[in-house]
C-alpha positions in Angstrom: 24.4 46.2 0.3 27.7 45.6 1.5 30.1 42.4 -0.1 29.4 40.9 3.5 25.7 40.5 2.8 26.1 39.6 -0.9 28.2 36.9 0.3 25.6 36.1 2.3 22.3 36.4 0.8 23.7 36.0 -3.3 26.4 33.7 -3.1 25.9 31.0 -0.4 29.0 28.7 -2.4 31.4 31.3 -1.5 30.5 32.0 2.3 30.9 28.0 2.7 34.7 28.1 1.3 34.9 31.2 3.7 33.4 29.3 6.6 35.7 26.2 5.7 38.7 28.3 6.0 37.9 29.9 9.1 37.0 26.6 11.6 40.4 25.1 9.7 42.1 27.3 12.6 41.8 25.8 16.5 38.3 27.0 17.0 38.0 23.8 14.5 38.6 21.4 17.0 35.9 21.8 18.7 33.9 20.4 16.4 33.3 16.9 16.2 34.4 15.7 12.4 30.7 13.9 11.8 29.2 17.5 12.7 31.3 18.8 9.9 30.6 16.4 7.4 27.1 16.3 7.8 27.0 20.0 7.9 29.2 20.4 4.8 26.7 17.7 2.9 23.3 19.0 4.2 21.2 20.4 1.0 20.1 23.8 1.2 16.7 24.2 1.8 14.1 24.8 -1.3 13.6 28.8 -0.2 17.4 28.8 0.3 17.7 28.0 -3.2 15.0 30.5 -4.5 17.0 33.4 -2.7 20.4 32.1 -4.0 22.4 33.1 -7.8 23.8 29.6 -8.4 23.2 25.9 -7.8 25.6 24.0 -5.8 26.8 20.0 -6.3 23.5 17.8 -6.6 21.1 20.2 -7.5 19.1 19.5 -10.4 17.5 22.9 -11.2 19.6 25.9 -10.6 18.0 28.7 -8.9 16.8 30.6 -11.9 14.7 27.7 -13.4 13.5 27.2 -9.5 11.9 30.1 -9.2 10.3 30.2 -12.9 8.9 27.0 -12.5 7.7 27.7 -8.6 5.9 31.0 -10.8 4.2 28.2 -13.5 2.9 26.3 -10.4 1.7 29.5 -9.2 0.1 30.4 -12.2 -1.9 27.2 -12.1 -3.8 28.4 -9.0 -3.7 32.0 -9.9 -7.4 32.9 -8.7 -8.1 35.5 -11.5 -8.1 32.2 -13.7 -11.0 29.9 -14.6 -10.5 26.1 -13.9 -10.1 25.5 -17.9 -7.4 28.0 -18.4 -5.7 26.3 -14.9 -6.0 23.1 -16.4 -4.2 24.4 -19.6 -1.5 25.9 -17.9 -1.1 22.3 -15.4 -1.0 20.6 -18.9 1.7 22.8 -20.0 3.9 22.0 -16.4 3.1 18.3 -16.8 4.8 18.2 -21.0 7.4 19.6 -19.0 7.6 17.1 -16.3 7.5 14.2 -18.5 10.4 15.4 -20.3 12.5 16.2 -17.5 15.3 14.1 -15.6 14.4 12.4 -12.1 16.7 14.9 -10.4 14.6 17.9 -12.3 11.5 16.2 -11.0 12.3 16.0 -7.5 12.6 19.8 -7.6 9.3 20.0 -8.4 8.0 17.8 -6.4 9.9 20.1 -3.5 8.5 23.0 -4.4 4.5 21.4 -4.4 5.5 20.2 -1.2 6.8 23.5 0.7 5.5 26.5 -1.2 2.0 25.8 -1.5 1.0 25.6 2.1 -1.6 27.3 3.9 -1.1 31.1 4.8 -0.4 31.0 8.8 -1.8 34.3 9.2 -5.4 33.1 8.4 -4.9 29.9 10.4 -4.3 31.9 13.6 -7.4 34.1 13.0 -9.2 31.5 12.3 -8.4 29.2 15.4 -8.8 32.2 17.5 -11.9 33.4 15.9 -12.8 29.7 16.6 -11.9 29.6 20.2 -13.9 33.1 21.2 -17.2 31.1 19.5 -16.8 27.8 21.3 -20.0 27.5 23.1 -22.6 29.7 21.0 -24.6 29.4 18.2 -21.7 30.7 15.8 -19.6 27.8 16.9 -20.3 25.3 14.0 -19.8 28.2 11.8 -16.0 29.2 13.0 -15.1 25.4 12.5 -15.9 25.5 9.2 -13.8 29.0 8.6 -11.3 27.3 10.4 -11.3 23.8 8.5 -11.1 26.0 5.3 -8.3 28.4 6.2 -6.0 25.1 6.9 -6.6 24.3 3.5 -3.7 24.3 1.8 -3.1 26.2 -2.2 -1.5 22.6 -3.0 -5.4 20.9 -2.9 -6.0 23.6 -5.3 -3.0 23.1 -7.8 -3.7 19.2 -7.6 -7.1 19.8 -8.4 -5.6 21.8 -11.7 -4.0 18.7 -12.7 -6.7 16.5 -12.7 -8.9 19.0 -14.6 -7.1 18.8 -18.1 -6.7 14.9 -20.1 -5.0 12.9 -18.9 -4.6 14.6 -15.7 -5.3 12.2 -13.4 -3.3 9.1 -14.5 -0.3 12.0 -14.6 -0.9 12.6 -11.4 -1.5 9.0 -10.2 2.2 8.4 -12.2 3.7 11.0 -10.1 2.7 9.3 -6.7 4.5 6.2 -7.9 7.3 7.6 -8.5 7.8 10.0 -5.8 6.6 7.3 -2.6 10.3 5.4 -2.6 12.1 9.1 -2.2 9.3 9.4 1.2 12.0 8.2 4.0 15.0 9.4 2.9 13.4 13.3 2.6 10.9 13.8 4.9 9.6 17.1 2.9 8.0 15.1 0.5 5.6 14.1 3.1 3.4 16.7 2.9 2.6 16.3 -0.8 2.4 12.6 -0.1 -0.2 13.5 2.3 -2.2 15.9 0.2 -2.3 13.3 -3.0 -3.4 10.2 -0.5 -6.3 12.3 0.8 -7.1 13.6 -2.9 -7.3 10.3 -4.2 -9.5 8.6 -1.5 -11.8 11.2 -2.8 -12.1 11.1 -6.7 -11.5 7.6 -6.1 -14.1 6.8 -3.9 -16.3 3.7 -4.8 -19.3 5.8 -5.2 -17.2 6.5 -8.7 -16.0 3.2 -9.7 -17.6 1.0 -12.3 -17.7 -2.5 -11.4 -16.5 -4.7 -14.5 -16.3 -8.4 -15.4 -13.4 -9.2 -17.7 -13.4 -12.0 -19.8 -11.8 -13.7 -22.8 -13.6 -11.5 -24.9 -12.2 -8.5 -23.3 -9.6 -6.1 -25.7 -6.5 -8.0 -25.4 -5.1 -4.9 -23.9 -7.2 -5.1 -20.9 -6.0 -9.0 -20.5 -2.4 -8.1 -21.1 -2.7 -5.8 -18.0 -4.5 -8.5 -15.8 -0.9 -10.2 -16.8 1.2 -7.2 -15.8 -0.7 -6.5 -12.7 -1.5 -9.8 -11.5 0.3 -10.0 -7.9 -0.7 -13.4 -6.0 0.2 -16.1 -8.6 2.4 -14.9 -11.5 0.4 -15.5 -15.2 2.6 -17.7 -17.1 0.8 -17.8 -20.5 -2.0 -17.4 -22.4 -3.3 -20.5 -21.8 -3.1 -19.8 -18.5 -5.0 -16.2 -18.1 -7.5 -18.3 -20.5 -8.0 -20.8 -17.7 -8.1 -17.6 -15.6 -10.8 -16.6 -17.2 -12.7 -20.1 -18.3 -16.8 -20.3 -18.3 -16.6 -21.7 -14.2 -14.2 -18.9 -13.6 -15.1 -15.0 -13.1 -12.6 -11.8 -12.6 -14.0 -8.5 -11.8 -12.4 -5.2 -12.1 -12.9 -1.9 -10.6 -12.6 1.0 -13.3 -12.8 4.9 -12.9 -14.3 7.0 -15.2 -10.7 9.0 -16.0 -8.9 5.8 -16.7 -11.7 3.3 -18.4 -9.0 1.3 -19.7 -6.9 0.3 -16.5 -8.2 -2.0 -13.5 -7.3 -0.1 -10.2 -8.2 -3.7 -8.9 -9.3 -6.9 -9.7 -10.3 -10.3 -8.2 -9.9 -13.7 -9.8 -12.7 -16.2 -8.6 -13.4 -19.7 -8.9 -17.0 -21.4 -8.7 -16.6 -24.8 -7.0 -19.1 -27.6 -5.0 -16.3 -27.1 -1.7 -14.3 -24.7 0.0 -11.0 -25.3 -2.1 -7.9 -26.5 0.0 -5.0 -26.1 -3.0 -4.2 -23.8 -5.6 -2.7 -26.1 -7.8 -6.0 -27.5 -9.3 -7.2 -23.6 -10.0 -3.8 -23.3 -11.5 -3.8 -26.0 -13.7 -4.8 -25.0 -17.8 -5.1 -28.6 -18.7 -8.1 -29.3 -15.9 -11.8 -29.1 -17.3 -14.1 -26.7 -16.2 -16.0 -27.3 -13.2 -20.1 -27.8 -13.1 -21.8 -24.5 -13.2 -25.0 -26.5 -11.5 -23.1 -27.6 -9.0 -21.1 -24.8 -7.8 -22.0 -23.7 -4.4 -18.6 -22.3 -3.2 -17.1 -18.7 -4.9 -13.5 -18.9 -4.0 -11.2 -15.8 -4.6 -8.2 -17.3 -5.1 -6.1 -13.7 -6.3 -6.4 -10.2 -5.5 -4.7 -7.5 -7.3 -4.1 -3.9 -7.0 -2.5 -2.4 -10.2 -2.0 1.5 -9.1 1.3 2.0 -6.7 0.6 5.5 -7.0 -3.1 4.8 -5.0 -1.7 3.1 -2.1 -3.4 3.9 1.0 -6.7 4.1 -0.7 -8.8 1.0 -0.1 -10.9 -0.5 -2.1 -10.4 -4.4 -1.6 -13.7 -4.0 0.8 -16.3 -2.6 -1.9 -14.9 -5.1 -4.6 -15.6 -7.8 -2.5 -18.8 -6.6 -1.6 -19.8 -5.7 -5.1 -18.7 -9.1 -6.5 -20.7 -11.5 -3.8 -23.5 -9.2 -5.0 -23.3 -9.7 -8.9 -22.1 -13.3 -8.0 -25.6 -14.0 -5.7 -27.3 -12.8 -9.0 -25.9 -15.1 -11.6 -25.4 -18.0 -9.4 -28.3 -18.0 -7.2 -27.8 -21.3 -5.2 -23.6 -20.1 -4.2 -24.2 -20.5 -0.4 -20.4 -19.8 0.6 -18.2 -17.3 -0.3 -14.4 -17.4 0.7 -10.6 -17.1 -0.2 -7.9 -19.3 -0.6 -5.1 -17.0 0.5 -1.0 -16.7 0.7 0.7 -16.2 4.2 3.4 -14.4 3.3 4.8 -13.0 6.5 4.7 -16.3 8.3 8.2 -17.6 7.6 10.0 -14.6 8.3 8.1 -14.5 11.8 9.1 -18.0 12.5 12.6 -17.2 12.4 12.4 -15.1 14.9 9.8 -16.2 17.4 10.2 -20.3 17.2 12.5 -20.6 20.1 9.7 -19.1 22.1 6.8 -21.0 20.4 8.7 -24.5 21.7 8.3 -22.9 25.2 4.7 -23.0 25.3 4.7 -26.7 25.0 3.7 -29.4 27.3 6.8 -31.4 28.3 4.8 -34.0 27.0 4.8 -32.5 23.4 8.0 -31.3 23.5 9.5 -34.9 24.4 7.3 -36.4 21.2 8.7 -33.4 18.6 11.9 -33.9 20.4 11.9 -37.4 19.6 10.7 -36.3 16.0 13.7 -34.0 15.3 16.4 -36.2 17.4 16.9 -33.4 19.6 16.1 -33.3 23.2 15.2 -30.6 23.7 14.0 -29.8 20.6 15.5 -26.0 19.7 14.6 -23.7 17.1 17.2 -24.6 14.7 16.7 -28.3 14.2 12.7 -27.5 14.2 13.4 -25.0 11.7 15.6 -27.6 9.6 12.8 -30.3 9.9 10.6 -27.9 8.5 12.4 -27.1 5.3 11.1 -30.8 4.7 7.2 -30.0 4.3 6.7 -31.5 0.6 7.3 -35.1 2.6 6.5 -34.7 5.7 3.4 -36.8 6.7 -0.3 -36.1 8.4 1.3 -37.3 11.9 4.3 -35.9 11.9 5.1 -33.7 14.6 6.9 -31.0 12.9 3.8 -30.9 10.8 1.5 -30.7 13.7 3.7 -27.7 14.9 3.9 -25.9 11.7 0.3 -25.6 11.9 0.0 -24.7 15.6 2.5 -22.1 14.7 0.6 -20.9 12.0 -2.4 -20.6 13.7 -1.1 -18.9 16.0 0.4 -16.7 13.7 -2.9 -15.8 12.2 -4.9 -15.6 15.1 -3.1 -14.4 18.3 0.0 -12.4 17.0 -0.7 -8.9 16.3 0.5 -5.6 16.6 -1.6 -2.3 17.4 -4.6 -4.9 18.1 -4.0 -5.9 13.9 -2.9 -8.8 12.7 0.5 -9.2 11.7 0.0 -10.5 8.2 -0.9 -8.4 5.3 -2.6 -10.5 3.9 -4.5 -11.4 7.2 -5.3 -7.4 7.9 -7.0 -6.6 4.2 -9.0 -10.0 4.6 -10.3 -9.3 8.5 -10.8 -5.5 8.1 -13.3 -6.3 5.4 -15.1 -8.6 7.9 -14.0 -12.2 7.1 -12.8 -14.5 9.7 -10.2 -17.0 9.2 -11.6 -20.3 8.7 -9.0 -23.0 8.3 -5.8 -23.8 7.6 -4.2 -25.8 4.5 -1.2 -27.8 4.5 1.0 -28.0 1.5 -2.0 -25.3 0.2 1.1 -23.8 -2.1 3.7 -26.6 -2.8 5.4 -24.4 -5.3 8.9 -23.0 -4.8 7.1 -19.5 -4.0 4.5 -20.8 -1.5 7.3 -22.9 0.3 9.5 -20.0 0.8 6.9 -17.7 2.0 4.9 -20.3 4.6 6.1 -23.7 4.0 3.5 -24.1 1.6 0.5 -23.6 4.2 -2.5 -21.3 2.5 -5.4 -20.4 5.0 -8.9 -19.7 3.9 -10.8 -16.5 5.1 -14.7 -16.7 5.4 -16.7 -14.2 4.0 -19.9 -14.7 5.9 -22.4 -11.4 4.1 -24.2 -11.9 8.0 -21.4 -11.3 10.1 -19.3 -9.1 8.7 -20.2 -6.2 10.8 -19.9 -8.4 13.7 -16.5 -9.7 12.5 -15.4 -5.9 12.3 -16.5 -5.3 15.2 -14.8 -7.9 17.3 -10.9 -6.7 15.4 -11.6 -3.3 16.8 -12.0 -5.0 20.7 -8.3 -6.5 19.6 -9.7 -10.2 18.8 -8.9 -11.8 15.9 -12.6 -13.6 14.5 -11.5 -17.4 13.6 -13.2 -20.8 13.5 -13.2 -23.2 15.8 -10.8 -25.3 13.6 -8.1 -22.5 14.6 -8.9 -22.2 17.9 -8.2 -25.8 18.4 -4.6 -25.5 17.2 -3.5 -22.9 19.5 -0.8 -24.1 21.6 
């Protein structure tokens, strides 16, 4: 080998400071300065750093402990060993992990991502072996070879993990902590990928226990409803008691590899009427409602608690599962519905209000004129007026066009032929419809800043929620008549 190709296969650090000096000449010129910087910053590539002596600035592992710990992965998935011994060795990489710094951990999370993918070789046989049998009776055959020769070793190592203790709540950790890093280093992506479509497996509903948790629960489990809960912030004890009261119910899903933590859980209320504020459910000091008269099961809170399972659903089944084992215990419940946030409505009204006044009457736009003293009325002095919606009364036209807006918000704006709202897209892919609207719903400083303090109730109607599912997929949003009627 001559020192050329040392330089440029052993010691990459070297042949940089070379390159520097040579474009500091007038060939240098001709390269823009932003070209050079970016070129002079760009991180080598993981295989660039397995062929390489020594690490440069901002890598973690140098390329020595690289290529070891690329050989422990491998030795997870060596195929000579069984699952246990796989699963010992997996244990042995994740003691490592826990122990290592963030920087250390990215590198491994590079190395899971680009070294473990599917042998190209027996993909192109495959798809060509498919492609000659298209049309006969070996066709359905050659898919399967196919779909299995684009299977990836990383399925396999992650399948390691979860084999030994603890190995699924590692891995479930390590999604967390890896999906923030996602835009700003787009190799990740395929491990992201691989753990999503892992997960919606083992943690498919088919495996989840469906659990009530009450006051009797191990205080740890109520702690965690207090640390998880997303919708309405738990502000004591007394208040998760009231949470959890004799007219109250909260169900958790649980998986058999983490009995003791709630992937999800719903809070419910049992009330005679569809419930219009959260303020009553909220408050400790209020005395239980009357079991015998409760025909209304509202679900006033929804939580997941597992950042590392995003993308796997499972608000649809809870629901589902609790109107069942609610029907049971309370036999004469007849409605079943939410009392829900609308947290993406303020931001949207910033942007779109100007051209929500345009779709006025000039008849209505001289009477909120008139309201806001401003003729015309504009966007900013219907946006100040709204800033007022603790006082502002049942006439009032700013109020009137708060909830035209938000009605039209809910049941017209959407993107992709979904609804705009998050809250709105998990409620009407399960199959509710939105039902109506509720002014000053939230009048805390949270539901003000978020929607003016407007909640909105989704219906969960067990008859119609195919038919509700059904009509989303055509691009229409299912709503009440009460909703339609506010559209402007």
């Amino acid at each position: 080998m001559t020192a050329s190709d040392w330089l440029n296969t052993k010691r990459p650090e070297l042949r940089s400071a070379g390159d520097a000096a040579a474009k500091s000449g007038p060939a240098a010129a001709a390269i823009p300065a932003d070209k050079k910087d970016a070129a002079a910053s760009a991180p080598r590539s993981t295989r660039e750093r397995l062929k390489a002596l020594l690490r440069q600035n901002q890598e973690a592992l140098s390329p020595r402990v690289l290529r070891r710990t690329l050989q422990e992965l491998k030795n997870i998935v060596d195929p000579q060993v069984s699952e246990i011994e796989g699963g010992r060795r997996a244990s042995g990489v994740a003691e490592w992990y826990v122990r290592a710094e963030a920087n250390e951990r990215r590198d491994m999370w590079l190395l899971m991502s680009e070294e473990f993918t599917a042998d190209p070789e027996k993909v192109k046989l495959a798809q060509a072996q498919y492609a000659a049998h298209l049309g006969t009776a070996d066709e359905a055959a050659a898919e399967v070879r196919l779909r299995r020769a684009t299977v990836s070793p990383r399925r396999r190592l992650l399948q390691r993990f979860s084999a030994f203790p603890g190995g699924i709540r590692f891995l479930v950790d390590l999604r967390a902590e890896l999906l923030p890093h996602l835009t700003a280093d787009k190799r990740l992506q395929a491990l992201d990928i691989e753990m999503e479509y892992m997960f919606s497996t083992w943690f498919d509903f088919g495996f989840l226990d469906l659990r009530r948790i009450s006051w009797d629960s191990p205080a740890s489990l109520i702690e965690k409803l207090i640390r998880y809960e997303a919708v309405h912030d738990i502000r004591s004890w007394a208040d998760v008691k009231n949470r959890l009261d004799s007219d109250r119910r909260c169900y958790g899903f649980f998986h058999p590899r983490l009995p003791d933590e709630p992937l999800i859980f719903v809070e419910v209320a049992l009330m005679d009427s569809m419930a219009t504020c959260i303020t009553p459910l909220l408050d400790e000091s209020a005395d239980a409602a009357d079991l015998n008269k409760a025909r209304t099961a509202i679900f006033y809170s929804i939580s997941n608690t597992q950042t590392g399972l995003r993308g796997v659903s499972f608000g649809d089944s809870l629901i589902k599962r609790v109107v069942e084992a609610l029907k049971i215990e309370f036999p004469k419940l007849r409605c079943f519905a939410t009392l829900s946030p609308i947290p993406g409505f303020r931001g949207w009204l910033d942007k779109h209000a100007a051209a929500m006044l345009e779709k006025l009457t000039e008849k209505e736009r001289a009477a909120l004129g008139l309201a806001l003293a401003s003729q015309p009325p504009t966007a900013a002095a219907f946006l100040a007026a709204a800033e007022t919606a603790l006082h502002l009364h049942a006439k009032s036209p700013v109020r009137q066009m708060l909830l035209r807006c938000a009605a039209h918000y809910l049941g017209q704006a959407h993107e992709g032929g979904k609804p705009l709202d998050p809250v709105a897209r998990f409620h009407l892919g399960n199959g509710a419809r939105i039902e109506r609207l509720d002014w000053l719903g939230d009048p805390s400083p949270k539901g003000i800043k978020q929607s003016y303090g407007l909640m909105v109730n989704y219906l969960y109607d067990p008859k119609r929620l195919d038919k509700h599912r059904a009509l989303l997929a055509q691009g229409k949003i299912p709503v009440a008549d009460a909703i339609e009627d506010l559209y402007i």
